[in-house]
C-alpha positions as CSV (number, residue, x, y, z in Angstrom):
1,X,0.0,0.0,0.0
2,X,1.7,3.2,-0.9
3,X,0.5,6.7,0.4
4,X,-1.1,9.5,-1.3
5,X,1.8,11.5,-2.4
6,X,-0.1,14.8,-2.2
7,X,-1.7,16.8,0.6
8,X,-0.1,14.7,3.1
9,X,1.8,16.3,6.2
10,X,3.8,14.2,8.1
11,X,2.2,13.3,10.9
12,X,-0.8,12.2,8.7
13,X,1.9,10.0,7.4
14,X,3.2,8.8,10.4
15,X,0.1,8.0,11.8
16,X,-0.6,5.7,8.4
17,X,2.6,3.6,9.1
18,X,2.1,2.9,12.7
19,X,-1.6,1.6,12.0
20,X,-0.2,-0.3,9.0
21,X,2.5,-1.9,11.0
22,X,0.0,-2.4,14.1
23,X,-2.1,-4.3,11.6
24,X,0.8,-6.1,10.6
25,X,1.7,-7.1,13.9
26,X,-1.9,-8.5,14.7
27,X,-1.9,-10.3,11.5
28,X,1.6,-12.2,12.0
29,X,0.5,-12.7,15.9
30,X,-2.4,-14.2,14.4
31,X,-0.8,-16.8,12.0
32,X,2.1,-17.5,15.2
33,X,-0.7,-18.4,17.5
34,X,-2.5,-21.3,14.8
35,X,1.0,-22.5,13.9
36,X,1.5,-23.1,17.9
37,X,-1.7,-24.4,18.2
38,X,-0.9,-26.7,15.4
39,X,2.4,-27.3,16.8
40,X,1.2,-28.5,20.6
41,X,-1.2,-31.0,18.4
42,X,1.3,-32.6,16.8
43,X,3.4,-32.9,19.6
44,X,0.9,-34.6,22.0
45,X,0.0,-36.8,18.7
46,X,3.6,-37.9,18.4
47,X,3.7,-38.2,22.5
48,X,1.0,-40.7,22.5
49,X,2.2,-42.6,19.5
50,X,5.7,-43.1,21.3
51,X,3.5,-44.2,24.4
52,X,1.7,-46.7,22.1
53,X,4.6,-48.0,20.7
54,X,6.3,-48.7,24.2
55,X,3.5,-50.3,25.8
56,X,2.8,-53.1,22.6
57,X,6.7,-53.3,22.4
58,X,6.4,-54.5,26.2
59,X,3.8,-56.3,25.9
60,X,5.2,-58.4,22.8
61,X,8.7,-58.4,24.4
């Protein structure tokens, strides 16, 4: 997104940017929290998988 380039003072500018880069910083906060969402689901998958494998590797042992 590039600004209007003219009629614009500088603080109106300013003002632009830090919303842009507040949006920005919701957005990638956004995306970070699914990924470790995603992330603690695989790990507790692979956790009980290695449980699994134990126990029947006991039990066949």
């Amino acid at each position: 997104m590039l600004p209007p380039f003219c009629c614009n003072s500088t603080s109106d500018y300013d003002s632009q940017l830090r919303h842009h880069q507040q949006r920005k910083m919701a957005m990638l906060s956004f995306w970070r929290d699914g990924l470790e969402r995603q992330l603690s689901a695989i790990n507790a998958a692979i956790g009980t998988l290695e449980q699994q494998i134990e126990r029947d590797s006991q039990s066949m042992g």
